[in-house]
N, CA, C and O atoms as CSV, one atom per row, in Angstrom:
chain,resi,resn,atom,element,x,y,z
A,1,UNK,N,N,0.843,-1.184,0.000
A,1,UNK,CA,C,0.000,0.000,0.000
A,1,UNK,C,C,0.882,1.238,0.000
A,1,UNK,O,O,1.869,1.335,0.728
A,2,UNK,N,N,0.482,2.185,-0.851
A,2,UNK,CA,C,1.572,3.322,-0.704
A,2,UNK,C,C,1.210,4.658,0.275
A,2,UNK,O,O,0.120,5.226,0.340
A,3,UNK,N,N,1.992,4.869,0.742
A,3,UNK,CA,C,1.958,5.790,1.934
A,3,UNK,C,C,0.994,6.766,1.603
A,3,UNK,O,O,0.859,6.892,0.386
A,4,UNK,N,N,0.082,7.699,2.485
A,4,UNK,CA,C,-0.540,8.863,2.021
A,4,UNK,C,C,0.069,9.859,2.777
A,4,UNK,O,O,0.211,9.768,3.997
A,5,UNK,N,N,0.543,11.083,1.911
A,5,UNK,CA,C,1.456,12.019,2.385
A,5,UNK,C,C,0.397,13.464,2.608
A,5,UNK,O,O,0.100,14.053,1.569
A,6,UNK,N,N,-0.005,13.865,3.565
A,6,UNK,CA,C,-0.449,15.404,3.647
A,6,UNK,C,C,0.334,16.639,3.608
A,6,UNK,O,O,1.410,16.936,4.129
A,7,UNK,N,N,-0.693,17.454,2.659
A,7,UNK,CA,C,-0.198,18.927,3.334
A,7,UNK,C,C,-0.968,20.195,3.316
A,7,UNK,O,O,-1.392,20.588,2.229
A,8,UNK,N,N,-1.197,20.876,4.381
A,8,UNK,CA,C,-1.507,21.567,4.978
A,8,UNK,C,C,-0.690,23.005,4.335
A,8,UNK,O,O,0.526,23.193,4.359
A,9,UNK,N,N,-1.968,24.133,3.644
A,9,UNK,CA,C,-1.768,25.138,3.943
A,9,UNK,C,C,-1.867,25.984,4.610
A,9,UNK,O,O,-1.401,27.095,4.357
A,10,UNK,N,N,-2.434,25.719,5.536
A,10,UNK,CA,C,-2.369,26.712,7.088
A,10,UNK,C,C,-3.443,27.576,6.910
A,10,UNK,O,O,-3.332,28.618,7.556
A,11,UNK,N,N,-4.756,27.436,6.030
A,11,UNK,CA,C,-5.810,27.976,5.732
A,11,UNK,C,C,-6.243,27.601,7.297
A,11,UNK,O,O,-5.770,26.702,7.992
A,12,UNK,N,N,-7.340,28.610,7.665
A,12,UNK,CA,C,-8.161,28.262,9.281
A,12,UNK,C,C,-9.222,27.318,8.663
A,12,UNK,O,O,-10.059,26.723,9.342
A,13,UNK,N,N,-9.133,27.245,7.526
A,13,UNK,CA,C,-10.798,26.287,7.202
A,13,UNK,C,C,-10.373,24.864,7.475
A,13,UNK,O,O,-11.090,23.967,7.920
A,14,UNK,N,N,-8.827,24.778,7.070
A,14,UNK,CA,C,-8.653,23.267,6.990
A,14,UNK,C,C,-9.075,22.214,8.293
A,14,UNK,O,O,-9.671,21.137,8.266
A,15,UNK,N,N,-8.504,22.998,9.438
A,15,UNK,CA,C,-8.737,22.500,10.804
A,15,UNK,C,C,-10.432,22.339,11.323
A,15,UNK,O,O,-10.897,21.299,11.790
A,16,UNK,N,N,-10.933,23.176,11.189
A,16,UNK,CA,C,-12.208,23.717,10.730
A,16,UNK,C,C,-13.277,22.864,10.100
A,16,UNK,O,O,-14.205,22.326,10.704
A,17,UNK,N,N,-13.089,22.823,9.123
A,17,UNK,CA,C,-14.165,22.140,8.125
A,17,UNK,C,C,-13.206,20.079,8.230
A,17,UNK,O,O,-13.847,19.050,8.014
A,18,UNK,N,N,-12.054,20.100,8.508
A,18,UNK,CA,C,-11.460,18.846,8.796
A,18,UNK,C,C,-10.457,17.878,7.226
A,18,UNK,O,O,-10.271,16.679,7.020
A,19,UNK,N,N,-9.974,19.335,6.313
A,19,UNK,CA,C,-9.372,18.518,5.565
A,19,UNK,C,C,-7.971,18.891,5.297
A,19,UNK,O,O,-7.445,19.814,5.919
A,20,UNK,N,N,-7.251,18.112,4.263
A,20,UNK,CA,C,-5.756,18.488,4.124
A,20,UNK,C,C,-6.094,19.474,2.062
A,20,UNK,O,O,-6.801,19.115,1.120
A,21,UNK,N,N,-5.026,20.889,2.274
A,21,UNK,CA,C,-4.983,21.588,0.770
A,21,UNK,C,C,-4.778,19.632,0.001
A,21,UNK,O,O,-5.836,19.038,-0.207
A,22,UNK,N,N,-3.985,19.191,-0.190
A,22,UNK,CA,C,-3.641,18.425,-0.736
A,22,UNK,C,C,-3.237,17.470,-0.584
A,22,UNK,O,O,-2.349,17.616,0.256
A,23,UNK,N,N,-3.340,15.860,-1.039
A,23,UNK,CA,C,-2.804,14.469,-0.515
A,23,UNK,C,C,-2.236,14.075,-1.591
A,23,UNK,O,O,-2.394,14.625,-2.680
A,24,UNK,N,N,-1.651,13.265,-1.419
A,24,UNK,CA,C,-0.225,12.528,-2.287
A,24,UNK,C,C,-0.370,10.809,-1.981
A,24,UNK,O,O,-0.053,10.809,-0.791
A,25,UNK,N,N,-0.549,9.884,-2.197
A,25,UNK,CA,C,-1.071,8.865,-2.609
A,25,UNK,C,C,-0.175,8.146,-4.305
A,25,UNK,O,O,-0.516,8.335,-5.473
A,26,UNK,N,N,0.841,7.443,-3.827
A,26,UNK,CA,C,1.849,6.916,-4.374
A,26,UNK,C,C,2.026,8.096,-5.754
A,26,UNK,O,O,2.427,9.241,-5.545
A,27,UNK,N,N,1.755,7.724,-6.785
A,27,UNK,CA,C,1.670,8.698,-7.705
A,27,UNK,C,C,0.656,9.575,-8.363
A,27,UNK,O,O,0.562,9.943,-9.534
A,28,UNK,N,N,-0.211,9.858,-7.120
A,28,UNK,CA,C,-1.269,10.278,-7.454
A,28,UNK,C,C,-1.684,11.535,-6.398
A,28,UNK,O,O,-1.706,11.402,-5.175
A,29,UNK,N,N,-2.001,12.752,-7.107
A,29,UNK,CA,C,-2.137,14.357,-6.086
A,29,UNK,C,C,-3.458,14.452,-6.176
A,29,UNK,O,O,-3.962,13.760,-7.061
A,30,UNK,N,N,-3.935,14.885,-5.745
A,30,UNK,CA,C,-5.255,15.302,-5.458
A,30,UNK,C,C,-5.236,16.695,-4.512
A,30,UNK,O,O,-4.745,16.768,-3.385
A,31,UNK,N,N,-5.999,17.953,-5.374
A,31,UNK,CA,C,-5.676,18.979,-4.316
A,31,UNK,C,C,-7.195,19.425,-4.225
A,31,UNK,O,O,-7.699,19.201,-5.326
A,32,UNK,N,N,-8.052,19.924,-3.422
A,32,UNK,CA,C,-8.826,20.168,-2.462
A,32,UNK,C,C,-9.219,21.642,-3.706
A,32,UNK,O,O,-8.414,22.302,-4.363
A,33,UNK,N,N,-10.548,21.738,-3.656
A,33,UNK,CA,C,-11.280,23.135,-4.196
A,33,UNK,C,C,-10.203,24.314,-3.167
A,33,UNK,O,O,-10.044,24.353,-1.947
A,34,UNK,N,N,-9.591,25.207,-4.315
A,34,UNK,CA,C,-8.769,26.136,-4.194
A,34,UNK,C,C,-9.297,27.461,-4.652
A,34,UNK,O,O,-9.806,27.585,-5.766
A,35,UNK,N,N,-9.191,28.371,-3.876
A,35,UNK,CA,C,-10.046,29.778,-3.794
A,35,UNK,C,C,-8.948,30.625,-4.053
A,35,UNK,O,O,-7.913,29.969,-4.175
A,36,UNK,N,N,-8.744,32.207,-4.219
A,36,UNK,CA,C,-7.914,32.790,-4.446
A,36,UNK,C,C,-7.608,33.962,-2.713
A,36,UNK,O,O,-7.888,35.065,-2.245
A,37,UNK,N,N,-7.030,32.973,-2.464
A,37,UNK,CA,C,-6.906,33.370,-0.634
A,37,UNK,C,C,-5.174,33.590,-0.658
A,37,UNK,O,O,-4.415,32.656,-0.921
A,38,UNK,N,N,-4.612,35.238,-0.280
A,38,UNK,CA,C,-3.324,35.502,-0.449
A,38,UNK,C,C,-3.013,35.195,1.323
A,38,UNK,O,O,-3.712,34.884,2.288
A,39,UNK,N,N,-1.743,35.447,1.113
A,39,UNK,CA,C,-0.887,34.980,2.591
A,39,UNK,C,C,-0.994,35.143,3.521
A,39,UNK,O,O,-0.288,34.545,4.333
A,40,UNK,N,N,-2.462,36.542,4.115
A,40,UNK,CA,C,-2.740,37.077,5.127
A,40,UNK,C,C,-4.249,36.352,5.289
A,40,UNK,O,O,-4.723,36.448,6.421
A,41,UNK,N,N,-4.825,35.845,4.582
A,41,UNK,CA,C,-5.913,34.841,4.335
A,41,UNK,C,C,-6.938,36.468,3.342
A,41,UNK,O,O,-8.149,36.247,3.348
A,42,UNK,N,N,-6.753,37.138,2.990
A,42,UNK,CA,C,-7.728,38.084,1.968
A,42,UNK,C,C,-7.742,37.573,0.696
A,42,UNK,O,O,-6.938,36.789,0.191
A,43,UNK,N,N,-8.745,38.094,0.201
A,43,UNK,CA,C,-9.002,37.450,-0.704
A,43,UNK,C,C,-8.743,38.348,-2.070
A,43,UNK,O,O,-9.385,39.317,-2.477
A,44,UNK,N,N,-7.470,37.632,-2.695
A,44,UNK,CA,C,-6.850,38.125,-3.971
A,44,UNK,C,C,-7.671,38.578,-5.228
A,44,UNK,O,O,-8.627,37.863,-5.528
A,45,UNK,N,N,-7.468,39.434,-5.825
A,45,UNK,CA,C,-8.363,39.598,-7.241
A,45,UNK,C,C,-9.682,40.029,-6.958
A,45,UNK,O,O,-10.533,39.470,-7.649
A,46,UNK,N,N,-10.126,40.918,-6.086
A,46,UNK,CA,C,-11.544,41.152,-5.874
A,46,UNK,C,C,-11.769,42.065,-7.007
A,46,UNK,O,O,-11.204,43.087,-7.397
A,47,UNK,N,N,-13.092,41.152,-7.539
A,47,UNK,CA,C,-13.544,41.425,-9.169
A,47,UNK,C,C,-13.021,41.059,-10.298
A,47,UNK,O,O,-13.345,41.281,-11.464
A,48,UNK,N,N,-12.292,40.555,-9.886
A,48,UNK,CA,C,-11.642,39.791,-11.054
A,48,UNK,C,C,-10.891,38.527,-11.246
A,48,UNK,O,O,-9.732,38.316,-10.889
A,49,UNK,N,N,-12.107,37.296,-12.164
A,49,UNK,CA,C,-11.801,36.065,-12.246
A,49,UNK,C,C,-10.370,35.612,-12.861
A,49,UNK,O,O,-9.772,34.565,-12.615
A,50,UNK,N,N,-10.019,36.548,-13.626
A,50,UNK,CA,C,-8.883,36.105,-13.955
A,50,UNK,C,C,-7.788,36.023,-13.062
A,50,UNK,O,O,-7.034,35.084,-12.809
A,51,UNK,N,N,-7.840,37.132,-12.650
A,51,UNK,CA,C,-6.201,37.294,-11.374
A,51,UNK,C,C,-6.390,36.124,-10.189
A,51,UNK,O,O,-5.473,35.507,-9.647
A,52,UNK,N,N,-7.759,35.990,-9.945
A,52,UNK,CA,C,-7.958,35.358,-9.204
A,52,UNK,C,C,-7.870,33.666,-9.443
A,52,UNK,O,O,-7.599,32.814,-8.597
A,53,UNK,N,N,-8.200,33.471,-10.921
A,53,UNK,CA,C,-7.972,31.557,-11.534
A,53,UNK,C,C,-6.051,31.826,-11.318
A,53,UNK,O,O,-5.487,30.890,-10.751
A,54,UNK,N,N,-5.311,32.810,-11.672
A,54,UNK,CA,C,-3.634,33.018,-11.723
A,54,UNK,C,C,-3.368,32.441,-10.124
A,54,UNK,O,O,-2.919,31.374,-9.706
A,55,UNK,N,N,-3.806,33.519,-9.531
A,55,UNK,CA,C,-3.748,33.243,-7.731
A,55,UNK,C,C,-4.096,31.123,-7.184
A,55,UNK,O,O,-3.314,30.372,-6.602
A,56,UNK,N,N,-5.126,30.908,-7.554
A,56,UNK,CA,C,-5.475,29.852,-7.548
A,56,UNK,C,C,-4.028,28.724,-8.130
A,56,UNK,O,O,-3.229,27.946,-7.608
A,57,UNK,N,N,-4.211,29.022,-8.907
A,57,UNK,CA,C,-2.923,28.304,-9.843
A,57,UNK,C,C,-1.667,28.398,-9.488
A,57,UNK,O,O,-0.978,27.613,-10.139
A,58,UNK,N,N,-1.053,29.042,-8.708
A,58,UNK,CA,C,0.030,29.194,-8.012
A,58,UNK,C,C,0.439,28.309,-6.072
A,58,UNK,O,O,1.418,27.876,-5.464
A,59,UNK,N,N,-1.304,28.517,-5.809
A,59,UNK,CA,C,-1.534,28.099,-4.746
A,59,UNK,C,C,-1.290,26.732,-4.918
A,59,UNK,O,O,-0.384,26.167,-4.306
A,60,UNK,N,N,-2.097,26.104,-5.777
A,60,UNK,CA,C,-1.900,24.533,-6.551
A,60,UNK,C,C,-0.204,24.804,-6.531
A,60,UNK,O,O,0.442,24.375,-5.575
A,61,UNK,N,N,0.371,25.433,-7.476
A,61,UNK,CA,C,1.746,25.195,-7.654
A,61,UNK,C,C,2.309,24.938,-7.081
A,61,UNK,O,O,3.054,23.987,-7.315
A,62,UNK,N,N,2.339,25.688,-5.812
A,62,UNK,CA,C,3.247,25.290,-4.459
A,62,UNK,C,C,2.408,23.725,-3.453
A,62,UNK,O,O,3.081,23.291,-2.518
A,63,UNK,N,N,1.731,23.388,-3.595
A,63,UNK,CA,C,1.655,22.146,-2.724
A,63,UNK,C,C,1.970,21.096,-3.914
A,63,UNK,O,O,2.426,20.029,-3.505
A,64,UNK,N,N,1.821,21.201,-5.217
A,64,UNK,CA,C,2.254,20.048,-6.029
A,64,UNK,C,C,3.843,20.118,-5.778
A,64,UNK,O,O,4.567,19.180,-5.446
A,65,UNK,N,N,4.129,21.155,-5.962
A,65,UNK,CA,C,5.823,21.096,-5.734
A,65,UNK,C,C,6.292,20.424,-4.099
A,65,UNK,O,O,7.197,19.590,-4.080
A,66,UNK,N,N,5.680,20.809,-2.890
A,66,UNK,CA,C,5.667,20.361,-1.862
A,66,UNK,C,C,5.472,19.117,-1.846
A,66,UNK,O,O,5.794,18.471,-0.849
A,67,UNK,N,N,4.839,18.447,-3.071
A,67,UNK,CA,C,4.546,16.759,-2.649
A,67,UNK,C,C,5.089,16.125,-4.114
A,67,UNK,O,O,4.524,15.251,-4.772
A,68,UNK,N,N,6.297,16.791,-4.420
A,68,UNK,CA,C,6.942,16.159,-5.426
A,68,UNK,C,C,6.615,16.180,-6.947
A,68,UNK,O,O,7.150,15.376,-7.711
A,69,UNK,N,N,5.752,17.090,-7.357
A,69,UNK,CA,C,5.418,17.086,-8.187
A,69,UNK,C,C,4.710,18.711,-8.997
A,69,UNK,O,O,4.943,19.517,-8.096
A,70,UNK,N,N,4.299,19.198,-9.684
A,70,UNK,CA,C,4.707,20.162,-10.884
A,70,UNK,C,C,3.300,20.491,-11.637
A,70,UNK,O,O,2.517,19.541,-11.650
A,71,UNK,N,N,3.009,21.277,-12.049
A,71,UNK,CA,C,2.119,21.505,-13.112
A,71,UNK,C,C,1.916,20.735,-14.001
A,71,UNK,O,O,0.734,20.454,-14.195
A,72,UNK,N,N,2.828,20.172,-14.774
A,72,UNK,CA,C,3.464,19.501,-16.049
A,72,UNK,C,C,2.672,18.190,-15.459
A,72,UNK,O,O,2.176,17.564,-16.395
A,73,UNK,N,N,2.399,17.569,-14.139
A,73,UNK,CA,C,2.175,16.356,-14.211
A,73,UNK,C,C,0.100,16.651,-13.972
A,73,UNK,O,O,-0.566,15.663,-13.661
A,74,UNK,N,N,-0.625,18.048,-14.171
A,74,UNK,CA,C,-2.078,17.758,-13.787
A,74,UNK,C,C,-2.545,16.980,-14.914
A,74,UNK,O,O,-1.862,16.997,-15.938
A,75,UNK,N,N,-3.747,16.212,-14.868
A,75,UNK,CA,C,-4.342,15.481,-15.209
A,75,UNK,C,C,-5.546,16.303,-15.879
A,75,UNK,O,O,-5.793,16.500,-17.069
A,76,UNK,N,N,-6.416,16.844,-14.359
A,76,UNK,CA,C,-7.464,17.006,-14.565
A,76,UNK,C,C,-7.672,18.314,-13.773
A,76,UNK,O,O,-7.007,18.559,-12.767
A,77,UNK,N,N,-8.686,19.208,-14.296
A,77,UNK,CA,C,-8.709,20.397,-13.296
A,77,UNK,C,C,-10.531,20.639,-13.556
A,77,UNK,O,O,-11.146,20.484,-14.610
A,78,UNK,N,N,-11.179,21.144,-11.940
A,78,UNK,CA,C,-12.243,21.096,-11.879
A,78,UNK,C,C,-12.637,22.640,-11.685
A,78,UNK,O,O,-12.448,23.143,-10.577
A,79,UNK,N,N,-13.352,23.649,-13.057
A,79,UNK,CA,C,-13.330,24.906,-12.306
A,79,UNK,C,C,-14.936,25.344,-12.227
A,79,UNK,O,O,-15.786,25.256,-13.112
A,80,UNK,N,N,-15.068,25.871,-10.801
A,80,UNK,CA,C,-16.386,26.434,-10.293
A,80,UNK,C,C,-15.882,28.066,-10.272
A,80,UNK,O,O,-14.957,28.633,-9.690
A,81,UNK,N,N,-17.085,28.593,-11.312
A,81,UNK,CA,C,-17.140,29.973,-11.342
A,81,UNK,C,C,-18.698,30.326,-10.670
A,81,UNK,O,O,-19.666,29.598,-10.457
A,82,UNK,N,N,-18.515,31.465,-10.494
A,82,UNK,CA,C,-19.917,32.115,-9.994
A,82,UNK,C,C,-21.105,32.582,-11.342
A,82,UNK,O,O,-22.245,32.283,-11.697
A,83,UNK,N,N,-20.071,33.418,-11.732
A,83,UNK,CA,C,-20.425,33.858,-13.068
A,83,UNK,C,C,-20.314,33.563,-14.615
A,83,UNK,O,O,-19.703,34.345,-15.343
A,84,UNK,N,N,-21.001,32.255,-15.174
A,84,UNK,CA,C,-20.432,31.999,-16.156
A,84,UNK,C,C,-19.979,32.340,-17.451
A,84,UNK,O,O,-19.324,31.603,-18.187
A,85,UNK,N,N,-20.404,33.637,-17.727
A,85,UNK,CA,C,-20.381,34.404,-18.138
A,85,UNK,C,C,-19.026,34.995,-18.595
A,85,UNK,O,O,-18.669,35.510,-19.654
A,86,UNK,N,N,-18.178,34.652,-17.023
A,86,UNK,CA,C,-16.544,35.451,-17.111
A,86,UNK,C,C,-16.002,34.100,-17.653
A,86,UNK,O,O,-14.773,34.033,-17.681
A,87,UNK,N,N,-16.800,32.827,-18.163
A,87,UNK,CA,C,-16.008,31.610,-18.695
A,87,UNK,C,C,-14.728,32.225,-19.376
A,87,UNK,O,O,-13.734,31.561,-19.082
A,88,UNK,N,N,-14.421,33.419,-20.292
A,88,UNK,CA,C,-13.052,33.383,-21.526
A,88,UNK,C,C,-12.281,34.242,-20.413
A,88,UNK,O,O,-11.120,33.839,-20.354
A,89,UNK,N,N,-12.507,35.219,-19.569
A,89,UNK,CA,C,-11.212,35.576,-18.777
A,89,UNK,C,C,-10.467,34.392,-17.943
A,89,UNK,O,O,-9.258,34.166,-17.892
A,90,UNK,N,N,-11.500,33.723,-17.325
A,90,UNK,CA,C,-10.953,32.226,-16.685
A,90,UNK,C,C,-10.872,31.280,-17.554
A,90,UNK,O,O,-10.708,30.267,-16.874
A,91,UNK,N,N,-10.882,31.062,-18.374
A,91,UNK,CA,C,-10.227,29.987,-19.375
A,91,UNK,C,C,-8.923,30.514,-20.047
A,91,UNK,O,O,-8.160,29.596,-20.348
A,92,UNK,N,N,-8.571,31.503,-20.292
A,92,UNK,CA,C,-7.709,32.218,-20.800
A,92,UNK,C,C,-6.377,32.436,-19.535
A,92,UNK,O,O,-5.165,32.514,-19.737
A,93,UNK,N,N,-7.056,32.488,-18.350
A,93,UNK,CA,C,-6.168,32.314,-17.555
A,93,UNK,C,C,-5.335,31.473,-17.185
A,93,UNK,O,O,-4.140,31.511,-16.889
A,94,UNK,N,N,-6.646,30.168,-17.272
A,94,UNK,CA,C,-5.865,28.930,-16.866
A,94,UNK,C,C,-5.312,28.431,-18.260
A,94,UNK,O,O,-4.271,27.799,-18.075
A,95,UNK,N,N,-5.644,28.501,-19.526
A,95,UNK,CA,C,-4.640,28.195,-20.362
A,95,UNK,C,C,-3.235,29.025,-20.059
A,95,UNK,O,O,-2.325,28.318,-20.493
A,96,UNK,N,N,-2.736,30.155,-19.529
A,96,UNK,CA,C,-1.681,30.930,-19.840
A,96,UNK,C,C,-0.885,29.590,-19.070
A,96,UNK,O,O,0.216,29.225,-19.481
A,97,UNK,N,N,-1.602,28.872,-17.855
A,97,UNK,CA,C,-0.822,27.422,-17.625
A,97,UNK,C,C,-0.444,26.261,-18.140
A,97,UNK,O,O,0.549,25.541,-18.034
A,98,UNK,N,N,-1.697,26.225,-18.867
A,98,UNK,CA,C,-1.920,24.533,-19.053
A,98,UNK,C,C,-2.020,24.349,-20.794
A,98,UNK,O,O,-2.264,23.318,-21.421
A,99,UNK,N,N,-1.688,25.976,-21.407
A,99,UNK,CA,C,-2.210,25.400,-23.018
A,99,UNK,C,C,-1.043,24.399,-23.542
A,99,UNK,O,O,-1.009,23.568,-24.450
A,100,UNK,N,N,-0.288,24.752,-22.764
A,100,UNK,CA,C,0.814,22.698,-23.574
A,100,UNK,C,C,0.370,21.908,-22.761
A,100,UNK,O,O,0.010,20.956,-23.453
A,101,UNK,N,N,0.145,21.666,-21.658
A,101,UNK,CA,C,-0.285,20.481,-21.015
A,101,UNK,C,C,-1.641,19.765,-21.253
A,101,UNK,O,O,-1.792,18.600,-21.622
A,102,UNK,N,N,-2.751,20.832,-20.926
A,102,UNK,CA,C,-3.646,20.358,-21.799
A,102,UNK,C,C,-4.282,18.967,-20.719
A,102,UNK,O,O,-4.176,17.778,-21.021
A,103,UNK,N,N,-4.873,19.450,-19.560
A,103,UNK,CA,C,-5.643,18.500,-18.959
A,103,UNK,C,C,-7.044,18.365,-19.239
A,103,UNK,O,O,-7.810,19.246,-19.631
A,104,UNK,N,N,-7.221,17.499,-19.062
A,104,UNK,CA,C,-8.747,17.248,-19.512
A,104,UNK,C,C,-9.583,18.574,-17.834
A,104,UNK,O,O,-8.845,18.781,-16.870
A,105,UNK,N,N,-10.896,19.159,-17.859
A,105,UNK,CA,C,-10.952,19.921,-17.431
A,105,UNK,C,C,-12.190,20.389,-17.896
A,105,UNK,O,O,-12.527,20.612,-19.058
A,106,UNK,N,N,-12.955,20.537,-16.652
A,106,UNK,CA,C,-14.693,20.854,-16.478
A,106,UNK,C,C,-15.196,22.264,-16.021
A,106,UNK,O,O,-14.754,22.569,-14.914
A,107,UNK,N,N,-15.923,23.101,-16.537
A,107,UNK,CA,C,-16.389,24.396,-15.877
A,107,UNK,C,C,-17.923,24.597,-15.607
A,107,UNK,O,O,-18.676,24.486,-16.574
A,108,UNK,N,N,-18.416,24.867,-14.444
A,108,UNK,CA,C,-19.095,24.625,-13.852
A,108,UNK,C,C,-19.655,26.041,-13.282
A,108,UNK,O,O,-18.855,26.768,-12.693
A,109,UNK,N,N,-20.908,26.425,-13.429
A,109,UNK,CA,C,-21.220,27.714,-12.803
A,109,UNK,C,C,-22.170,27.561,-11.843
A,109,UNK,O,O,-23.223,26.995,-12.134
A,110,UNK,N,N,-21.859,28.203,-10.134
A,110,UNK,CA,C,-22.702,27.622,-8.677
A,110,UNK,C,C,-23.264,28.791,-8.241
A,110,UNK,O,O,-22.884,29.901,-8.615
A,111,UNK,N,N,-23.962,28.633,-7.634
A,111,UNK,CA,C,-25.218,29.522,-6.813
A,111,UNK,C,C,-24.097,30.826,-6.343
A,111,UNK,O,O,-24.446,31.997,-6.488
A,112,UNK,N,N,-22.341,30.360,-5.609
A,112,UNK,CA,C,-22.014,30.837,-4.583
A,112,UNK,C,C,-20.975,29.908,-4.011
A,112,UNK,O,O,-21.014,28.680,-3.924
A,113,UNK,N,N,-19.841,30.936,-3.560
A,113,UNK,CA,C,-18.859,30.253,-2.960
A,113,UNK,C,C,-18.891,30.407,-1.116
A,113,UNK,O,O,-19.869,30.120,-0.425
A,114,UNK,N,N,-17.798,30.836,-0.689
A,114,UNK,CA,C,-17.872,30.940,0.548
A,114,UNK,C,C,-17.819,32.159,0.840
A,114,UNK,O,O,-18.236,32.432,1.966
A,115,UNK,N,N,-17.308,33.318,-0.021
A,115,UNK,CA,C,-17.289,34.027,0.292
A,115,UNK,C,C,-17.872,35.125,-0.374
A,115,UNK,O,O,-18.692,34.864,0.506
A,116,UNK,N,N,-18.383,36.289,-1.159
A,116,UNK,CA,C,-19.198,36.661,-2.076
A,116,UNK,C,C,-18.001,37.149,-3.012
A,116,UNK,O,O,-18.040,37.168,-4.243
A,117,UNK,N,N,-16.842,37.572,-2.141
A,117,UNK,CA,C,-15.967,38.008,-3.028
A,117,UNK,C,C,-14.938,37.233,-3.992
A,117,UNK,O,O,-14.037,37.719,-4.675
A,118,UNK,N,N,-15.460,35.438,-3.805
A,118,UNK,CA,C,-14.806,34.837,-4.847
A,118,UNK,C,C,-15.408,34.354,-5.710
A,118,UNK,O,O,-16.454,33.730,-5.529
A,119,UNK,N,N,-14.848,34.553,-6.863
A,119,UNK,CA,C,-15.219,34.054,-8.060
A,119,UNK,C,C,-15.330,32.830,-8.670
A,119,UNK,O,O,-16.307,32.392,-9.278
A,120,UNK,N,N,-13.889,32.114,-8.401
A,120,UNK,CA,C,-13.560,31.146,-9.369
A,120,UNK,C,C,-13.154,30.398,-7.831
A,120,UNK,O,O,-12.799,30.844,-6.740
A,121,UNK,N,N,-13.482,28.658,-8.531
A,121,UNK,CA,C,-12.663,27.602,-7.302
A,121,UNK,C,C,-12.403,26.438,-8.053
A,121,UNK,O,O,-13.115,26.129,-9.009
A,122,UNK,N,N,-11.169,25.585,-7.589
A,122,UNK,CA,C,-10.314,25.460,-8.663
A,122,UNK,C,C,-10.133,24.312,-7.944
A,122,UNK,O,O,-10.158,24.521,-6.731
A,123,UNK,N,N,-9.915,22.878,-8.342
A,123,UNK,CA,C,-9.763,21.700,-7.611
A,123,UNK,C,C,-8.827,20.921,-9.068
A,123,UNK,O,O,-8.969,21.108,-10.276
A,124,UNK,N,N,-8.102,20.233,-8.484
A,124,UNK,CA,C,-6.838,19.603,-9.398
A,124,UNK,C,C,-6.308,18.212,-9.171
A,124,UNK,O,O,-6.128,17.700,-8.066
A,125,UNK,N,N,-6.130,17.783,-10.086
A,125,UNK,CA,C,-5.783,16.027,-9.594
A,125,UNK,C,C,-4.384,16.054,-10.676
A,125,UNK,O,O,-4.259,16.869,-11.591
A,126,UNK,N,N,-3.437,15.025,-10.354
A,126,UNK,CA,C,-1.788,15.600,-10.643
A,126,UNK,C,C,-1.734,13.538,-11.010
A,126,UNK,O,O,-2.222,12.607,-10.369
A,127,UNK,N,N,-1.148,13.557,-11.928
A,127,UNK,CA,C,-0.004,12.084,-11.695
A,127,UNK,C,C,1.199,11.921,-12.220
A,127,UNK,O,O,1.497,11.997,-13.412
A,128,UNK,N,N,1.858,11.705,-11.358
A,128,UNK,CA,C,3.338,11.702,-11.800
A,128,UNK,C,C,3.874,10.743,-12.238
A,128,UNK,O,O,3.762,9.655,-11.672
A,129,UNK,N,N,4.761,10.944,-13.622
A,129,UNK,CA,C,5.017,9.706,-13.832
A,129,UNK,C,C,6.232,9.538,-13.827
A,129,UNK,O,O,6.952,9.994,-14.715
A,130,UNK,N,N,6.859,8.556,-12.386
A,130,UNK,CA,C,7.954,8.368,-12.393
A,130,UNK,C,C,8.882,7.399,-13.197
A,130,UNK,O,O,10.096,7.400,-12.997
């Protein structure tokens, strides 16, 4: 059985609501619906989905790198917007990542996030191939 590795971004929700940003599961990442929440916990890009899918995407960046692994290895990316409407600023965003990689990848428009001031939420699954 291969080890399951956590990690914790030090969000207050994680403890809170009871989960880990991201798990690692032999060659396989899985990262947790990702909001555009900067280092003081505020919330990045207010009004705007794009800065805010960038913000998101970086957040991902750093726990894939933390659990061994990279952009280059997502699979799949799950995005919840508020407004579907802003679909080409947030698609345009997340291609400025992924247009060579090219994960398969769903967009989804919800009632409402957690907070009114976010837009976009961003959930990611990674496999590495060693």
């Amino acid at each position: 059985m291969s080890e399951k590795v956590k990690m914790s971004s030090g969000a207050k929700w994680e403890n809170i609501v009871g989960y880990s940003r991201a798990i690692r599961i032999g060659n396989v990442v899985e990262i947790a619906g990702t909001t555009a929440i900067g280092e003081n916990g505020e919330v990045v890009g207010v009004g705007d989905a794009a800065e805010q899918t960038r913000r998101i995407i970086h957040i991902a960046e750093n726990a894939l790198n933390n659990l061994g692994s990279d952009l280059k290895d997502v699979v799949r990316t799950r995005i919840f917007v508020t407004d579907i409407s802003k679909w080409e600023e947030v698609g345009r965003a997340h291609g400025e990542f992924f247009a060579d990689i090219k994960p398969v990848s769903t967009m989804v428009e919800v009632s409402a996030l957690v907070s009114p001031e976010l837009l976009v939420e961003i959930e990611f699954t990674a496999y590495i191939n060693e």
